[in-house]
TORPA-4810 file (N, C-alpha, C, O; in nm, 3 decimals):
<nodes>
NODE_1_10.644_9.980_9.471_10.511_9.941_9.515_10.414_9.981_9.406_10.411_10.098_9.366_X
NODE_2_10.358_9.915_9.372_10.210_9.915_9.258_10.128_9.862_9.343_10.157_9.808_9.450_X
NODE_3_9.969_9.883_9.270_9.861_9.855_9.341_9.889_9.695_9.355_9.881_9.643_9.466_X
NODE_4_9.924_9.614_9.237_9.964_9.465_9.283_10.149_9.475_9.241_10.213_9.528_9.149_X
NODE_5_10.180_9.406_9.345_10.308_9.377_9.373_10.368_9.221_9.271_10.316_9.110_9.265_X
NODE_6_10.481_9.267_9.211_10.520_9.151_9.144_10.686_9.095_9.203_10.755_9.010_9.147_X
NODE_7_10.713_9.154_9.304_10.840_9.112_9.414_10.816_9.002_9.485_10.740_8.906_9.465_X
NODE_8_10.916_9.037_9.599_10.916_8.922_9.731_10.914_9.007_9.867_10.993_9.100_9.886_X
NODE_9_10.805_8.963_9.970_10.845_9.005_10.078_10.844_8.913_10.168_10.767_8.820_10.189_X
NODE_10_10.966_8.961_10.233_11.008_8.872_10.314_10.998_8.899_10.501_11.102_8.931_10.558_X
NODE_11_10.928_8.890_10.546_10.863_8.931_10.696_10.949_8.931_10.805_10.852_8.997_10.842_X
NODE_12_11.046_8.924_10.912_11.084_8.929_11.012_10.987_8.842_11.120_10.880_8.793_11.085_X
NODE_13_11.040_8.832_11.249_10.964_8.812_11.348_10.818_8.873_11.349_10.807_8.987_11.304_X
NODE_14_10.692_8.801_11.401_10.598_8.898_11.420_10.607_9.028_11.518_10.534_9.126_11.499_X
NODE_15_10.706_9.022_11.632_10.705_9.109_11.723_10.801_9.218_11.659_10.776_9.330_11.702_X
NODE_16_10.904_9.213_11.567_10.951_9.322_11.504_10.872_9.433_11.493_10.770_9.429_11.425_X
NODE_17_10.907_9.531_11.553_10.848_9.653_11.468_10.926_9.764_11.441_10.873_9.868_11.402_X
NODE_18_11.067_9.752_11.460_11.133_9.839_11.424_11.260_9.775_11.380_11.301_9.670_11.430_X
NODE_19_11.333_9.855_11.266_11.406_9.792_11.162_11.543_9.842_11.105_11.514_9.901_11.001_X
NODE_20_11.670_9.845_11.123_11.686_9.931_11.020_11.821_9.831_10.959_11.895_9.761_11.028_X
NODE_21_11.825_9.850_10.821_11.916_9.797_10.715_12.022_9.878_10.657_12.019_10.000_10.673_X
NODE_22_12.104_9.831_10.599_12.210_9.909_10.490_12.210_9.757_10.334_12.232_9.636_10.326_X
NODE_23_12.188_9.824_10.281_12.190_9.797_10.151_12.289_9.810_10.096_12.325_9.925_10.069_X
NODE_24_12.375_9.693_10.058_12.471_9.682_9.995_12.476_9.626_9.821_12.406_9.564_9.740_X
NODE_25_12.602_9.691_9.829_12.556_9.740_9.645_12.626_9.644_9.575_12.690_9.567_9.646_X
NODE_26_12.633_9.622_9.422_12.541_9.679_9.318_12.417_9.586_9.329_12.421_9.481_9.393_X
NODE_27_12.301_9.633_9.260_12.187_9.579_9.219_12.218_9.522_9.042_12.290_9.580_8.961_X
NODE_28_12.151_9.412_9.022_12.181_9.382_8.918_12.109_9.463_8.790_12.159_9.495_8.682_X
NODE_29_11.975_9.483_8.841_11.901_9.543_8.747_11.889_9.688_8.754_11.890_9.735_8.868_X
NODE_30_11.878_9.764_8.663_11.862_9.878_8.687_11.722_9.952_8.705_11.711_10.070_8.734_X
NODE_31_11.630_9.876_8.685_11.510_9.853_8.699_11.423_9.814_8.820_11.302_9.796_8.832_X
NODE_32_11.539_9.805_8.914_11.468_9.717_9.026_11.422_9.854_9.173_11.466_9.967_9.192_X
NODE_33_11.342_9.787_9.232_11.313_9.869_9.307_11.330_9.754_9.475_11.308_9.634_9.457_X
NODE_34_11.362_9.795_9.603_11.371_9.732_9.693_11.389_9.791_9.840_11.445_9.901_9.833_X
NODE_35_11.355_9.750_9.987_11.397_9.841_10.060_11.315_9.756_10.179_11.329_9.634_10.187_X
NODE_36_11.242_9.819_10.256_11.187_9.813_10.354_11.075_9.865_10.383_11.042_9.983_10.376_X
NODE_37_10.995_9.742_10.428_10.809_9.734_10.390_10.744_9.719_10.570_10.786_9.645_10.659_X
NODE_38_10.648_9.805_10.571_10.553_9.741_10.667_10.360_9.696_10.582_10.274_9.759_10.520_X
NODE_39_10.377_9.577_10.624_10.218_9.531_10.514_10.138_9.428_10.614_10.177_9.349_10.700_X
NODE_40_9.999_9.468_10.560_9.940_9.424_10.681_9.882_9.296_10.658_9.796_9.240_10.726_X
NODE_41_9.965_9.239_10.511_9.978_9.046_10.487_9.984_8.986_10.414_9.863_8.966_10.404_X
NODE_42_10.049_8.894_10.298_10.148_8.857_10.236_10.092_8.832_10.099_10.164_8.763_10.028_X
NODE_43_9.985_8.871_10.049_9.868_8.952_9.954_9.965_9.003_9.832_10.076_9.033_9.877_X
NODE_44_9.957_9.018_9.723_10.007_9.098_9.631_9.970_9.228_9.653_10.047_9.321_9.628_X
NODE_45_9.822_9.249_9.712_9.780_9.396_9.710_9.765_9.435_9.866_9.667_9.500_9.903_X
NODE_46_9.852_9.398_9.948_9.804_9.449_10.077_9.831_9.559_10.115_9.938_9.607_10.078_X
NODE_47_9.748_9.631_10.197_9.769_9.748_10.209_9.900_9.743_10.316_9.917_9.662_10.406_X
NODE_48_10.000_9.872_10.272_10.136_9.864_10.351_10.156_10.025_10.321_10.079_10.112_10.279_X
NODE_49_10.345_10.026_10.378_10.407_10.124_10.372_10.529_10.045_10.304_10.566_9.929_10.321_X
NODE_50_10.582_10.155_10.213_10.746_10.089_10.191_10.833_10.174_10.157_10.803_10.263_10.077_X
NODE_51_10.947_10.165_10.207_11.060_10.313_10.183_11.148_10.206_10.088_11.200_10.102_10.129_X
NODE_52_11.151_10.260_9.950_11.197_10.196_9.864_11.318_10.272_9.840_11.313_10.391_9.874_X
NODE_53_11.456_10.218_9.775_11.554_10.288_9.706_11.516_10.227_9.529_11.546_10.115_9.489_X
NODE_54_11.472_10.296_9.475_11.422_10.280_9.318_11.468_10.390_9.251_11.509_10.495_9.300_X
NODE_55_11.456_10.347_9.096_11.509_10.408_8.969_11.424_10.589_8.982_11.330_10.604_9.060_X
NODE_56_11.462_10.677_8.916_11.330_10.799_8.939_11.277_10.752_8.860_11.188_10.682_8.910_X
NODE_57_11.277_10.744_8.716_11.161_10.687_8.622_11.246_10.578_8.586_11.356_10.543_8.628_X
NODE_58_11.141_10.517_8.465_11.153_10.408_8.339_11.240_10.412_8.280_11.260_10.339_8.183_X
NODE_59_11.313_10.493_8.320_11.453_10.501_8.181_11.579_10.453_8.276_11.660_10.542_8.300_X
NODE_60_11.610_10.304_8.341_11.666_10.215_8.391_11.782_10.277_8.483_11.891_10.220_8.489_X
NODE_61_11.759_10.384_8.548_11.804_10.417_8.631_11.896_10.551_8.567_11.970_10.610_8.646_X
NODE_62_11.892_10.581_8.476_11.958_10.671_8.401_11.959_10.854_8.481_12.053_10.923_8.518_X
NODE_63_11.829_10.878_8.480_11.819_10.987_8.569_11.825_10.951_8.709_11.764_11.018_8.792_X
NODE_64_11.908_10.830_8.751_11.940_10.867_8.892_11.836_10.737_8.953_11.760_10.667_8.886_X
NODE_65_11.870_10.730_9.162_11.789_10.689_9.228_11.754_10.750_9.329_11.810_10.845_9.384_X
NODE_66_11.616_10.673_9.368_11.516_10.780_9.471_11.529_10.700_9.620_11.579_10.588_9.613_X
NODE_67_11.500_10.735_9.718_11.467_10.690_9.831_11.281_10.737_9.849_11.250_10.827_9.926_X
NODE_68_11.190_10.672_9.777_11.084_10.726_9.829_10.998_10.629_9.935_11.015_10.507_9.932_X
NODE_69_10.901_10.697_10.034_10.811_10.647_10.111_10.665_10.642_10.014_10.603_10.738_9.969_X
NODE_70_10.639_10.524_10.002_10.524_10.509_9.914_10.404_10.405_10.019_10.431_10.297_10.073_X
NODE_71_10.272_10.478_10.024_10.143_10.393_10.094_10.051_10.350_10.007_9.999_10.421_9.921_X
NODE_72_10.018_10.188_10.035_9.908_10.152_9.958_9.807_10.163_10.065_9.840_10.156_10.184_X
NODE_73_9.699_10.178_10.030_9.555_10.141_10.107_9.482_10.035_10.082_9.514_9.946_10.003_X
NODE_74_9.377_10.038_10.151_9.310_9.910_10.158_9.224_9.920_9.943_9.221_9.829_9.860_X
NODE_75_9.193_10.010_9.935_9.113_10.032_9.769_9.269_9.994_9.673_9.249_9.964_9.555_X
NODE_76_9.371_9.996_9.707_9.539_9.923_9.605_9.557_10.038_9.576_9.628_10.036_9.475_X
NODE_77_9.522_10.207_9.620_9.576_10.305_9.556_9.711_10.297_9.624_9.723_10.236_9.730_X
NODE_78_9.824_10.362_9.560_9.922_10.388_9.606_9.953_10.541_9.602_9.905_10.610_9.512_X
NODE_79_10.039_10.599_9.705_10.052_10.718_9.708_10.158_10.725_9.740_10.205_10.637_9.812_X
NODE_80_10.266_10.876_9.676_10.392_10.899_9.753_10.355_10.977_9.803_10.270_11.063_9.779_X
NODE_81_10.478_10.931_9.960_10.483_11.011_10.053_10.556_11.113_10.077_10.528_11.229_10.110_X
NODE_82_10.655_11.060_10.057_10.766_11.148_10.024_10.922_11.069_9.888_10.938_10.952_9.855_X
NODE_83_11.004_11.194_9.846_11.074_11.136_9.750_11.149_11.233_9.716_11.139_11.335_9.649_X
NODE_84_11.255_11.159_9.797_11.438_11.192_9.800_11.529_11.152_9.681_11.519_11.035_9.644_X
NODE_85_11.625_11.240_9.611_11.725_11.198_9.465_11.823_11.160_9.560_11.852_11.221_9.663_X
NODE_86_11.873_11.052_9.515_12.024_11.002_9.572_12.131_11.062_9.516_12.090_11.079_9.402_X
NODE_87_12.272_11.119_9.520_12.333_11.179_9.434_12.493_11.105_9.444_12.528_10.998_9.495_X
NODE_88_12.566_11.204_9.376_12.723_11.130_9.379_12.727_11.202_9.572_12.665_11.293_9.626_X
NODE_89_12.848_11.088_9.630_12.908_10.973_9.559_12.840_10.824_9.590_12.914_10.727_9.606_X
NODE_90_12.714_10.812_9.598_12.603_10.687_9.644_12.567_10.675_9.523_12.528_10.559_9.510_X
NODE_91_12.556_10.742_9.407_12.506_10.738_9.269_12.571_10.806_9.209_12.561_10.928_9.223_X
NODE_92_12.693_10.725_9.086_12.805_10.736_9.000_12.730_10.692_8.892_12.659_10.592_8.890_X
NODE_93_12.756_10.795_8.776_12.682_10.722_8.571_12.570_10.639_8.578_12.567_10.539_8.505_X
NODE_94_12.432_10.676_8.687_12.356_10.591_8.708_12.305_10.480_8.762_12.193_10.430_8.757_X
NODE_95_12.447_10.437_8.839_12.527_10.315_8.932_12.455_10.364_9.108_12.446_10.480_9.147_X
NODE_96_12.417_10.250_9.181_12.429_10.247_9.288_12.574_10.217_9.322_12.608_10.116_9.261_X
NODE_97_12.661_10.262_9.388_12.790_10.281_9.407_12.801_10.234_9.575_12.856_10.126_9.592_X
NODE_98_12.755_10.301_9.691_12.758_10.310_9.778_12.634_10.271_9.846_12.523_10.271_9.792_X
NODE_99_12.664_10.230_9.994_12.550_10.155_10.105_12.489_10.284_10.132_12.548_10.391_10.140_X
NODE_100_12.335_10.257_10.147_12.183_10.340_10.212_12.192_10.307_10.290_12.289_10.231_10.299_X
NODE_101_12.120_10.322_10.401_12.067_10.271_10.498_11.955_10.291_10.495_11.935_10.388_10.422_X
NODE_102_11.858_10.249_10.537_11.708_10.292_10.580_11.638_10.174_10.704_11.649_10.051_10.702_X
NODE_103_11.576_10.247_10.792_11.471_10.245_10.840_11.346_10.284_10.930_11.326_10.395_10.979_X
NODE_104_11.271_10.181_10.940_11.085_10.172_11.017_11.114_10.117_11.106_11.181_10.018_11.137_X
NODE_105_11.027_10.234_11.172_11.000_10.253_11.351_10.840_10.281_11.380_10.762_10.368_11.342_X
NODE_106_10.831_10.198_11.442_10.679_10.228_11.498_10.715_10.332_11.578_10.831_10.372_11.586_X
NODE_107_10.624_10.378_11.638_10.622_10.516_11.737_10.476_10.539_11.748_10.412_10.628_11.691_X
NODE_108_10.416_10.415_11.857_10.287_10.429_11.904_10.194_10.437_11.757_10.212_10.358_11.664_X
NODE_109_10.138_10.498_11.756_10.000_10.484_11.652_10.091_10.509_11.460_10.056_10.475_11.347_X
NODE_110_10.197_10.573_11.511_10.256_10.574_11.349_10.386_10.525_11.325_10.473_10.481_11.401_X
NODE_111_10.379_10.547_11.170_10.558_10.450_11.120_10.614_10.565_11.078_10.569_10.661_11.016_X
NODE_112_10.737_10.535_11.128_10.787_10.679_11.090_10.920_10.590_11.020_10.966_10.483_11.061_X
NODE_113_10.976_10.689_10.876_11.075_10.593_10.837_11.205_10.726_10.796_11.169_10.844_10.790_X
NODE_114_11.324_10.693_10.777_11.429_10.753_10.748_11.575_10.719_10.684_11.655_10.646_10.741_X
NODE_115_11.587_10.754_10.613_11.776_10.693_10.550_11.869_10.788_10.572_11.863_10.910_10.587_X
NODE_116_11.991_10.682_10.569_12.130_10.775_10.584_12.186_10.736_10.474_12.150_10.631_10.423_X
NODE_117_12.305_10.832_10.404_12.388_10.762_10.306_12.518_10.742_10.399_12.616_10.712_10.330_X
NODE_118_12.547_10.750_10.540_12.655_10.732_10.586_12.639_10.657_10.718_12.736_10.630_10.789_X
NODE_119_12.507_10.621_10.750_12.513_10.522_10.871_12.435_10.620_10.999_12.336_10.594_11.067_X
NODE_120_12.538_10.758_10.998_12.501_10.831_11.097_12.401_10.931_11.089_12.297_10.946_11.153_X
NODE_121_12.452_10.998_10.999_12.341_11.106_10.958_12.193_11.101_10.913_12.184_11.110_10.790_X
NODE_122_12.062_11.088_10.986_11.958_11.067_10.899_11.840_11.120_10.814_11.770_11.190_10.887_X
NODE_123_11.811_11.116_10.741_11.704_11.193_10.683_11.545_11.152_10.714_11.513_11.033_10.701_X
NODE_124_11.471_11.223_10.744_11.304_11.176_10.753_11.273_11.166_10.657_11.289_11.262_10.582_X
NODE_125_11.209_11.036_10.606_11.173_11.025_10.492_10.973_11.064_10.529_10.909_11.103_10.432_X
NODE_126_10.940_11.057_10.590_10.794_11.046_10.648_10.758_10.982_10.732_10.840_10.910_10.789_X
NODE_127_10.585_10.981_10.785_10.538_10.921_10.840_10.425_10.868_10.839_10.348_10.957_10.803_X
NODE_128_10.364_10.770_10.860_10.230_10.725_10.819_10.178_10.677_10.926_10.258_10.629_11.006_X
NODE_129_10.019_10.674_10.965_9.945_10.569_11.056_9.995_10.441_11.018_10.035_10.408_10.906_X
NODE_130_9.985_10.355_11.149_9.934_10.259_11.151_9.902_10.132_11.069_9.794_10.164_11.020_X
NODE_131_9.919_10.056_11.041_9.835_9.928_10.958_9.792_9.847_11.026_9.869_9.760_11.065_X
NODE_132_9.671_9.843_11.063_9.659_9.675_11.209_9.713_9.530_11.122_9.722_9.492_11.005_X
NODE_133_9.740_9.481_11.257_9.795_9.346_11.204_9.970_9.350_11.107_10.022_9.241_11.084_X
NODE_134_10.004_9.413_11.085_10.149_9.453_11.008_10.273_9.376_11.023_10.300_9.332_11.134_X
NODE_135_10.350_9.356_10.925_10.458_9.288_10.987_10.564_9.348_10.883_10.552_9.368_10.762_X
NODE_136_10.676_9.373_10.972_10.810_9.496_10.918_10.917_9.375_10.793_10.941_9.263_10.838_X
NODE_137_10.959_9.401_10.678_11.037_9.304_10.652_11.086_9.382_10.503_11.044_9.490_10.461_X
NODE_138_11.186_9.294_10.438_11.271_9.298_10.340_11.157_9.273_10.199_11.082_9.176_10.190_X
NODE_139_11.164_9.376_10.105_11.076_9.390_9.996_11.195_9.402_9.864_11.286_9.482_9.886_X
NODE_140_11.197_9.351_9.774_11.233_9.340_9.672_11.174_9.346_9.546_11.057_9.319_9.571_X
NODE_141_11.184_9.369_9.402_11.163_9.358_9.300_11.232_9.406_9.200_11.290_9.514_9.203_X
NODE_142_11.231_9.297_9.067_11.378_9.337_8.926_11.325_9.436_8.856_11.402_9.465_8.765_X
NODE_143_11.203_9.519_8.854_11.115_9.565_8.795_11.045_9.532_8.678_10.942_9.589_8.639_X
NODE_144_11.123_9.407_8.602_11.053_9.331_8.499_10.982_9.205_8.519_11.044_9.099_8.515_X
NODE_145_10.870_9.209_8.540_10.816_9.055_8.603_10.868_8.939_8.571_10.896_8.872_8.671_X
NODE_146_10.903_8.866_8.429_10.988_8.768_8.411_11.101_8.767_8.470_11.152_8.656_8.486_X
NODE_147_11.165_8.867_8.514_11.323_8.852_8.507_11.409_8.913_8.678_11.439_9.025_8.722_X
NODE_148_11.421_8.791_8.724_11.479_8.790_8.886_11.641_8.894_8.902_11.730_8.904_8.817_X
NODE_149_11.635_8.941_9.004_11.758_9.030_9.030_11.814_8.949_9.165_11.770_8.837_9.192_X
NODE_150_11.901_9.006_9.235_11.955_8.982_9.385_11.959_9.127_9.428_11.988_9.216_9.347_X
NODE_151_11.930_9.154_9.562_11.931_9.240_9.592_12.010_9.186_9.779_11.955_9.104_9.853_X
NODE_152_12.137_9.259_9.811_12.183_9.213_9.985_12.137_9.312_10.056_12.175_9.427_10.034_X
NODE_153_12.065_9.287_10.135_12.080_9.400_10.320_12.173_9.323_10.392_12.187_9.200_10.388_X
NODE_154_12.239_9.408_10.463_12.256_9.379_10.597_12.172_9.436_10.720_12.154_9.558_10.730_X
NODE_155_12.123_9.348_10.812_12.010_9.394_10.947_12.120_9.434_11.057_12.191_9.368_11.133_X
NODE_156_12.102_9.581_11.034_12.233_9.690_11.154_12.157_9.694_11.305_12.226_9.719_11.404_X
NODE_157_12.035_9.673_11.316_11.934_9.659_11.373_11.789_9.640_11.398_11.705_9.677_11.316_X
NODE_158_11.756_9.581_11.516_11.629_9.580_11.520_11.582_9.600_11.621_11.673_9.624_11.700_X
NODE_159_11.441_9.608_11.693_11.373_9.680_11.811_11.440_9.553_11.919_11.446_9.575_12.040_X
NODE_160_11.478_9.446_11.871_11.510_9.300_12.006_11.631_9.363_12.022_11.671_9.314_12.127_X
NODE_161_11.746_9.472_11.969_11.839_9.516_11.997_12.028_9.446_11.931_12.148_9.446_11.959_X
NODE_162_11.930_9.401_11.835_12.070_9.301_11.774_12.062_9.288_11.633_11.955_9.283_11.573_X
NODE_163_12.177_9.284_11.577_12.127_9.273_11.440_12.186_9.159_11.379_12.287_9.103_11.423_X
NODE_164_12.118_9.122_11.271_12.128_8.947_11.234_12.280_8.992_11.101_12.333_9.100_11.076_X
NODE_165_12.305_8.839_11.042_12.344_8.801_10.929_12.301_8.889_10.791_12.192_8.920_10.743_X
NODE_166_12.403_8.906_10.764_12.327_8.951_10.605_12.218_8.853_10.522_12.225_8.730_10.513_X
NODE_167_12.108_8.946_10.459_12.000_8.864_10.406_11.986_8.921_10.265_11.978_9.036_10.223_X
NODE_168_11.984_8.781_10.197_11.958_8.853_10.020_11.876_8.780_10.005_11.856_8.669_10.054_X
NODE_169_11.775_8.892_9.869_11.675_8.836_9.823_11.676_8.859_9.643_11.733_8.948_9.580_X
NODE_170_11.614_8.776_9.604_11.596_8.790_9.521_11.442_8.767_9.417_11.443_8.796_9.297_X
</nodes>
């Protein structure tokens, strides 16, 4: 997430508000960042939430990947919320290796979001207010603006109680 967004998001139902995915691997780019967004509308700069699995820095995934919760506001600042290192055996020589899971749950006035590296076990990644108007969905980006990646989820669930087809984006 940057103040303007150069990805894809891809929205769910409007009545979705709770989400959760496993991310299946590899990513093509090592550069890419992707995960699960709540945004309050289909804007390059809208203000949202997104629990991303991304590179830690610029150096193409080399030092590893993060699970962070990152908020934009309505002014395009972005802020982390929180920010988790992925380690072996989910991250092998810099490699996404193994499925994340992550997701967003409303819970009355806030989003509260979390990942597992095993399905069961979960971690709090944070929580944030609110966005009026919001809609929960699949966020992607290759991290180089010219240059497109693929990225697969599978939807393990959702708040209607079922979970769909695998969905890739790219």
């Amino acid at each position: 997430m940057q103040p303007m967004d150069e990805g894809h998001f891809i929205a769910a139902a409007a009545a979705t508000s709770t989400m959760t995915v496993r991310f299946i691997p590899q990513v093509a780019s090592q550069f890419a960042a992707f995960g699960l967004a709540r945004r309050s509308g289909f804007a390059a700069d809208a203000p949202g939430l997104a629990l991303l699995i991304m590179p830690a820095d610029k150096e193409r995934g080399r030092r590893g990947w993060h699970v962070r919760l990152l908020a934009r506001g309505p002014s395009s600042n972005v802020v982390t919320i929180s920010d988790s290192s992925l380690n072996v055996p989910v991250v092998t020589y810099g490699r996404l290796m193994k499925s994340v899971w992550l997701r967003l749950r409303s819970n009355g006035s806030l989003l509260q979001a979390a990942f597992s590296i095993d399905g069961s076990s979960w971690f709090q990644a944070g929580e944030a207010p609110s966005i009026e108007s919001d809609r929960i969905g699949f966020v992607a980006a290759s991290g180089i603006p010219e240059v497109s990646t693929a990225v697969r989820f599978e939807v393990v669930d959702d708040d209607r109680g079922q979970g769909e087809p695998s969905v890739s984006t790219s």
